[in-house]
C-alpha positions in Angstrom: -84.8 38.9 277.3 -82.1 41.2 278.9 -78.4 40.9 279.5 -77.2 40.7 283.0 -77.3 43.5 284.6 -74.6 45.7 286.7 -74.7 48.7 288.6 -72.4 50.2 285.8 -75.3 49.3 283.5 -78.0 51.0 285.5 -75.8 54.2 286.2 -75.0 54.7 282.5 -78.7 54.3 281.9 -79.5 56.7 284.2 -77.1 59.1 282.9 -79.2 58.8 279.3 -82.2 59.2 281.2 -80.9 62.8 282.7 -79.8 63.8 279.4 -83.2 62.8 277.8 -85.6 64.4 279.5 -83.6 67.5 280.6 -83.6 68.1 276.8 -87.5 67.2 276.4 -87.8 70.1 279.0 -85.8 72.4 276.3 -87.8 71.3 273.6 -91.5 72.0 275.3 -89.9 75.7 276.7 -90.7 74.6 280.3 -90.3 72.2 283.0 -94.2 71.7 284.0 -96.2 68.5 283.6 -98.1 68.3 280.8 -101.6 66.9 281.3 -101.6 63.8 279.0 -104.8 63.3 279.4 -106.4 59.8 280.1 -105.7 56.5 278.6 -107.3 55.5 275.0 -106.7 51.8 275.0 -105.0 50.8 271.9 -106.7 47.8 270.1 -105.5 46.8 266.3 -105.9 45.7 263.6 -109.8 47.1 263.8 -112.8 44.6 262.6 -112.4 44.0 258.7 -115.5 45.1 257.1 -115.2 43.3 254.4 -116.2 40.4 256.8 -119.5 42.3 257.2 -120.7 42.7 253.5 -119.4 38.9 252.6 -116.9 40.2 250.3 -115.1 37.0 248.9 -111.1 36.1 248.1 -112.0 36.3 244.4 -113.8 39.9 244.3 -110.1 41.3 245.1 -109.3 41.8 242.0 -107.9 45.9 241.7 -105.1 47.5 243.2 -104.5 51.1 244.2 -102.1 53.3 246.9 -102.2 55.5 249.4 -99.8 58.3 250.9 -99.4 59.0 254.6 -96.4 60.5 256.5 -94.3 60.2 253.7 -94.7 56.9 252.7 -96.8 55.2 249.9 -99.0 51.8 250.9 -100.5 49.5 248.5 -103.8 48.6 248.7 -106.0 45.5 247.2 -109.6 46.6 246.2 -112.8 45.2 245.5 -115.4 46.7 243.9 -119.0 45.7 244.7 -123.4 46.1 245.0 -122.3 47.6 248.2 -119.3 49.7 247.3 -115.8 49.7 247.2 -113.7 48.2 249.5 -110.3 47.9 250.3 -107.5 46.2 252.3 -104.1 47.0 253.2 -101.9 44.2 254.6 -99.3 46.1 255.6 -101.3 48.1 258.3 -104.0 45.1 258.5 -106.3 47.4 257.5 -109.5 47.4 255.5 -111.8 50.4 254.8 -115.5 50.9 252.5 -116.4 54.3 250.6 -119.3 54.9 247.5 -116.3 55.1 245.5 -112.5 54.3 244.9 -111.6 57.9 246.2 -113.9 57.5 248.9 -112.5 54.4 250.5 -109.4 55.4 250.1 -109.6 58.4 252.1 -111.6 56.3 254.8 -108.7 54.1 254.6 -106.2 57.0 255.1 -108.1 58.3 258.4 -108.4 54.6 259.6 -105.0 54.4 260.2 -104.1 57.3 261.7 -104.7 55.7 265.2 -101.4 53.2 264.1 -99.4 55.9 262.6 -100.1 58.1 265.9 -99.2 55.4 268.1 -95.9 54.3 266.3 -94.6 58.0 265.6 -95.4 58.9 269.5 -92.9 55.4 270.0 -90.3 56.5 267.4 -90.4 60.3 268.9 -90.3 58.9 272.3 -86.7 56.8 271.4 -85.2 58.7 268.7 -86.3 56.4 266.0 -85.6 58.2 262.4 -89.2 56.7 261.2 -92.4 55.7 262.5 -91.5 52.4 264.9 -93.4 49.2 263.3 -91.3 46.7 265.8 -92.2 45.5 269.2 -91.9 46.9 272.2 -90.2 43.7 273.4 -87.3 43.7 271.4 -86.3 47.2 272.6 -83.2 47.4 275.2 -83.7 48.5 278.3 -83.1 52.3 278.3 -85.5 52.8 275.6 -88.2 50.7 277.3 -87.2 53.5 280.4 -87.7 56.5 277.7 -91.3 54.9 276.7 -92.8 55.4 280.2 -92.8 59.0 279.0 -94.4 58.4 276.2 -97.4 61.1 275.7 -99.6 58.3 274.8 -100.3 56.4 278.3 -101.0 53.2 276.0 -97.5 52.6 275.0 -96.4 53.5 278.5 -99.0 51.2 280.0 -98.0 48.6 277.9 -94.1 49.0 278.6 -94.9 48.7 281.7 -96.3 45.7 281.8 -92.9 44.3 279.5 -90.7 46.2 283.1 -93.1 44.7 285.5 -92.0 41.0 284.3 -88.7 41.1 284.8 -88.8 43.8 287.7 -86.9 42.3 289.9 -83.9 42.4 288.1 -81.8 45.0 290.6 -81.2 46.6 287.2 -84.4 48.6 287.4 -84.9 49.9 290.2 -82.4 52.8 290.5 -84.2 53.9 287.1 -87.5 53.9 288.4 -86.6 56.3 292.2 -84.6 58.6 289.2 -88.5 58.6 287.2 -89.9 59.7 290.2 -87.3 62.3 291.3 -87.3 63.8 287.7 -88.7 67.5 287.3 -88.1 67.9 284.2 -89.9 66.4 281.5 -93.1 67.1 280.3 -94.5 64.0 280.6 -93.2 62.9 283.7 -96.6 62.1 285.7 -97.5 59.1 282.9 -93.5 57.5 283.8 -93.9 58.8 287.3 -97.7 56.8 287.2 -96.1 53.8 286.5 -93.3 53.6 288.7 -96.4 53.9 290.9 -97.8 51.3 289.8 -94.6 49.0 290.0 -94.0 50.0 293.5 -96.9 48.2 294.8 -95.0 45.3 294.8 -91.7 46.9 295.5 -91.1 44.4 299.0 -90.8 41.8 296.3 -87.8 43.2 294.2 -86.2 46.0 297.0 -83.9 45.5 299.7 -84.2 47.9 303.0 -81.9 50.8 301.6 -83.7 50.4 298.3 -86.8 50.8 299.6 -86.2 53.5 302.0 -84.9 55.4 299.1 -88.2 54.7 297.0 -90.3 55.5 299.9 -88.0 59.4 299.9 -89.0 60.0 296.6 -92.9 59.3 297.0 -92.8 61.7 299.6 -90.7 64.1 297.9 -93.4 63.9 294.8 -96.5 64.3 297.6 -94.6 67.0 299.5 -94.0 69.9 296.7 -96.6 68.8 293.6 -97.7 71.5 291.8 -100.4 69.1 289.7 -102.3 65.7 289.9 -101.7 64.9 286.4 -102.4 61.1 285.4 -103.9 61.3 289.5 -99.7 60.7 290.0 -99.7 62.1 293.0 -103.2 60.4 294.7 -101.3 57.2 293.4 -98.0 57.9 295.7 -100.7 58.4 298.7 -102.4 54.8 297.7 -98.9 52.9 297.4 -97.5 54.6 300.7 -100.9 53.8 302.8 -102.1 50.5 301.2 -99.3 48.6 299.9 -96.0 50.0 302.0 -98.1 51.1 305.6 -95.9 48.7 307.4 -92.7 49.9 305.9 -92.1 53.9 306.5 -95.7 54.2 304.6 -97.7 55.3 307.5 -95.1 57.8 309.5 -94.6 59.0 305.5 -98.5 60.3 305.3 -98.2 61.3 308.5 -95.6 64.1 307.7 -97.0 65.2 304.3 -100.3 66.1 306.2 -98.1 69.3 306.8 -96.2 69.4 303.0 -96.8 73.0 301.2 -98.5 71.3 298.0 -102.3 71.1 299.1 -102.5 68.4 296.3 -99.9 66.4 298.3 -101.8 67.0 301.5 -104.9 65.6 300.0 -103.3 62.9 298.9 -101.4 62.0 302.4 -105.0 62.3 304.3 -106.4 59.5 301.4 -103.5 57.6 301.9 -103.7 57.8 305.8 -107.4 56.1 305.6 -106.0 52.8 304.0 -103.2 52.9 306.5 -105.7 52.3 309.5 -107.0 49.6 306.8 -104.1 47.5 307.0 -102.4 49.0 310.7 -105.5 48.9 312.9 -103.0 50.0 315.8 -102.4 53.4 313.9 -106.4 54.1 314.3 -106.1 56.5 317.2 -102.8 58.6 316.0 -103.9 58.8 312.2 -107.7 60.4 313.5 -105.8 62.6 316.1 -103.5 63.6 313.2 -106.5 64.2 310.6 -108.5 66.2 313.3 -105.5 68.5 313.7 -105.4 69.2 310.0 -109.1 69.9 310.2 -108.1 72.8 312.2 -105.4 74.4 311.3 -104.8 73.4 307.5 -104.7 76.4 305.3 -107.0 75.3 302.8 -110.7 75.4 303.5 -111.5 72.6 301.5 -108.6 70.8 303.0 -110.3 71.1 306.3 -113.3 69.7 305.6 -112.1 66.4 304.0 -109.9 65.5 306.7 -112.5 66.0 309.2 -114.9 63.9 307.3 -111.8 61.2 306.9 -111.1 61.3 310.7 -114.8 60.7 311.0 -115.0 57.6 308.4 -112.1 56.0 310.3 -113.5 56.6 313.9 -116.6 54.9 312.5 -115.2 52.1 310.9 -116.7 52.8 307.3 -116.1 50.6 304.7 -115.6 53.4 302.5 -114.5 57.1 302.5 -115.3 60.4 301.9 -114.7 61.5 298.0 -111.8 63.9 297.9 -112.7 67.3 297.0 -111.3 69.1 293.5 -109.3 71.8 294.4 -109.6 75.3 292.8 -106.4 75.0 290.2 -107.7 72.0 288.7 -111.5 73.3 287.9 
């Protein structure tokens, strides 16, 4: 799929990634997080409605167009007891209105879920038009630009493309940069899926590799201002239940004192699922908790790591819901 890669390769590809989303951070007028909201699942082409009316090959018999985004799309019609309908091969898309007009502005609004999608892909990598290729057949610094894409679908799905060939040492000097970036506005639906690679990061990291991962989780815990995409409640979950043997558990242990309540409340969820795995840890992680239900700043704060301390000592299967703190009401 990919070239070999080199450490010259992954440094240049960082370098593009610096450039990139320092100037996203000039084009929005700020360096915060955007909210991007959650994922929409992206499914196409939709259900042909044609199919639903038994419209047959040889009642295709008109033709007509349609404008969107600067382009024109030809259209194949059929006019019948049930109205008209029409199909566009090129988006493999069909549509029904009472009339020609009528179908072919439910046609028009149809599509905008495609044409959304592939001008969020073409904005995301610079594309001059809206991107009709596949995400496979992009190189590997544009696959790196897609994990900020504003729609979490196309970053979801590139992904998924990374996450097949992720341990090729190419990666992974991209992905701690993603997580270390404060400057692009979408950088908790990249930083989401590093994340999400990282639960399997003993599989494609070496000790130095990982210890350099496991810096910038803590650094994203210890001074986040948001929990967009539930980025940072993710970095608590792959410290304490996928890495609590390796630096995970000491990790939590030290954000329980960061200065982002969001990052303390996500080291005291994290802590529970390292007693999970680290039984050992049971007595330091409740002392640890109960301390925090003492003398953490943050009312709210107190009362969930009590109640966490509590669920450990009694061996609950499950755990107190983390409270929603005032800034994101």
């Amino acid at each position: 799929m990919f070239p070999m890669p080199s450490t010259a390769e992954a440094k240049l590809a960082i370098e593009e990634l610096s450039d990139y989303t320092a100037e996203a951070a000039v084009r929005a007028g700020s360096k915060d997080a955007k909210n991007p909201g959650n994922r929409v699942l992206f499914r196409w082409p939709p259900h042909p409605v044609s199919w639903e009316y038994n419209v047959h090959a040889t009642d295709w018999t008109g033709e007509a167009t349609f404008e969107a985004y600067g382009e024109t799309f030809a259209v194949q019609t059929a006019r019948t007891a049930h109205g008209t309908f029409g199909k566009c091969h090129e988006l493999w898309l069909e549509a029904r209105g009472e009339d020609l007009d009528d179908m072919l502005a439910e046609l028009k609004e149809a599509s905008e879920p495609l044409f959304k999608r592939q001008l969020a892909i073409a904005n995301c990598i610079g594309h001059q038009t809206r991107f009709t290729g596949h995400l496979r057949d992009l190189n590997r610094t544009q696959l790196l630009k897609l994990l900020f894409c504003e729609d979490r679908d196309v970053a979801h799905e590139t992904r998924v493309l990374i996450e097949s060939t992720a341990t090729d040492p190419f990666w992974l000097p991209c992905l701690i940069f993603i997580l270390n970036d404060r400057n692009h506005p979408y950088r908790r639906v990249a930083q989401w899926c590093v994340l999400d690679l990282f639960e399997a990061l003993p599989t494609f990291a070496g000790d130095r590799d990982t210890t350099e991962a496991v810096a910038a989780m803590k650094s994203l815990i210890w001074d986040a201002e948001d929990d967009y995409a539930r980025t940072i409640y993710k970095a608590g979950v792959v410290l304490g239940g996928h890495l609590p043997h390796i630096l995970g558990g000491p990790t939590l242990l030290e954000c329980l004192t960061a200065p982002s309540p969001i990052g303390r409340r996500a080291a005291i969820h994290g802590l529970y699922h390292v007693v999970e795995w680290i039984p050992e840890m049971k007595e330091t992680v409740t002392k640890a908790l109960q301390n925090v239900a003492v003398n953490d700043p943050h009312p709210l704060l107190r009362s969930y790591a009590a109640a966490m301390a509590q669920d450990i000592l009694n061996d609950e299967a499950d755990h107190v819901v983390e409270p929603l703190l005032e800034s994101e009401k």
